[in-house]
N, C-alpha and C positions, 0 to 999 in steps of 0.2 A: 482587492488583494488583501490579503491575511499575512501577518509580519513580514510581507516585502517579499514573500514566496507567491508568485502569477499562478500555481497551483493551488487547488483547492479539492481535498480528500474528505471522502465521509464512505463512510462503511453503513448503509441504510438499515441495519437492525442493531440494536443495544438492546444490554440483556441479557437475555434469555434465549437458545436459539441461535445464539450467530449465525450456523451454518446455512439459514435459510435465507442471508441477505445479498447483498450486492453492491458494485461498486459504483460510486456516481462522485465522478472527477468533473473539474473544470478548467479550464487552461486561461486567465483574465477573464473568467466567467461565463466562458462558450464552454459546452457539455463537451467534454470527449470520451467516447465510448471505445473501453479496453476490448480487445481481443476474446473473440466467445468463451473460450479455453480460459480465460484468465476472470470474467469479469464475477464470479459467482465463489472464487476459491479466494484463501489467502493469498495475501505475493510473497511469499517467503524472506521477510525483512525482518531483522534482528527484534527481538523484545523479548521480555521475560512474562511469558503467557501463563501465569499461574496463576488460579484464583485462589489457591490457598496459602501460596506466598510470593505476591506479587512484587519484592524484593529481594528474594533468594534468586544470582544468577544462576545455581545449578537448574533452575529450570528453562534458560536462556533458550530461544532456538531462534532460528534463519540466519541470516548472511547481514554481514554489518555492510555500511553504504559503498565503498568503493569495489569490494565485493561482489555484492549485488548488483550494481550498476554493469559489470564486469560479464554477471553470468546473464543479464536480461538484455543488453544492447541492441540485440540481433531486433524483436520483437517491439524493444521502444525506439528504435531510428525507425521504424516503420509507422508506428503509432504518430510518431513525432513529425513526419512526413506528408500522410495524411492529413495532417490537422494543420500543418505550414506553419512548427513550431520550430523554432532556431535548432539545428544540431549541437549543440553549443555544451559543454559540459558541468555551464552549470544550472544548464535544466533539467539535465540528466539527474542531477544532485536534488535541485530543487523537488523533481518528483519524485524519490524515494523516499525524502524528506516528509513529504505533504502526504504520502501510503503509510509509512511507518507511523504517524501517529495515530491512526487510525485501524490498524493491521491487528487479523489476530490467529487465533489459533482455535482448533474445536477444543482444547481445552480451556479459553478463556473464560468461556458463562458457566460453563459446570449443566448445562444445559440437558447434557443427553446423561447427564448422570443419575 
């Protein structure tokens, strides 16, 4: 486990290119594989995706945690179910937590620019 979060996020391309990567989670280090529809896009989690000013929040976009949690529920109590991870809300937290720092936007690499 990674700072007391049983979640473990990586977005498989850095870079260049983001849009051609994918998502590879782990729940205390067993793989769990998102939703076909999900696992190749962003997850729409707060962050300021600008590579040309990645601390200006006028470029802010997605949903901040209790929000997001809010609008994904439906699709992660199934994920969550599958994989015979506690309903528990705060692993609901914990995994927005462990996506968001890793989340991003096609404008983050400047890529297709």
């Amino acid at each position: 486990m990674h700072d007391g979060n049983p979640f473990q996020a990586k977005w498989s391309r850095s870079g260049n290119l983001l849009c051609h990567g994918h998502w590879i989670i782990c729940w205390q280090g067993t793989p769990v594989e998102l939703p076909e529809s999900r696992r190749e896009k962003d997850l729409g989690t707060w962050g300021i995706y600008s590579i040309i000013d990645p601390d200006d929040e006028t470029f802010a976009q997605g949903l901040e945690e209790d929000e997001w949690i809010i609008d994904n529920v439906d699709w992660l109590t199934d994920l969550f179910f599958d994989y015979g991870i506690a309903l528990e809300e705060l692993n609901y937290r914990y995994f927005y937590q462990a996506v968001n720092k890793e989340d991003w936007r096609c404008t983050s690499c400047a890529g297709c620019m």
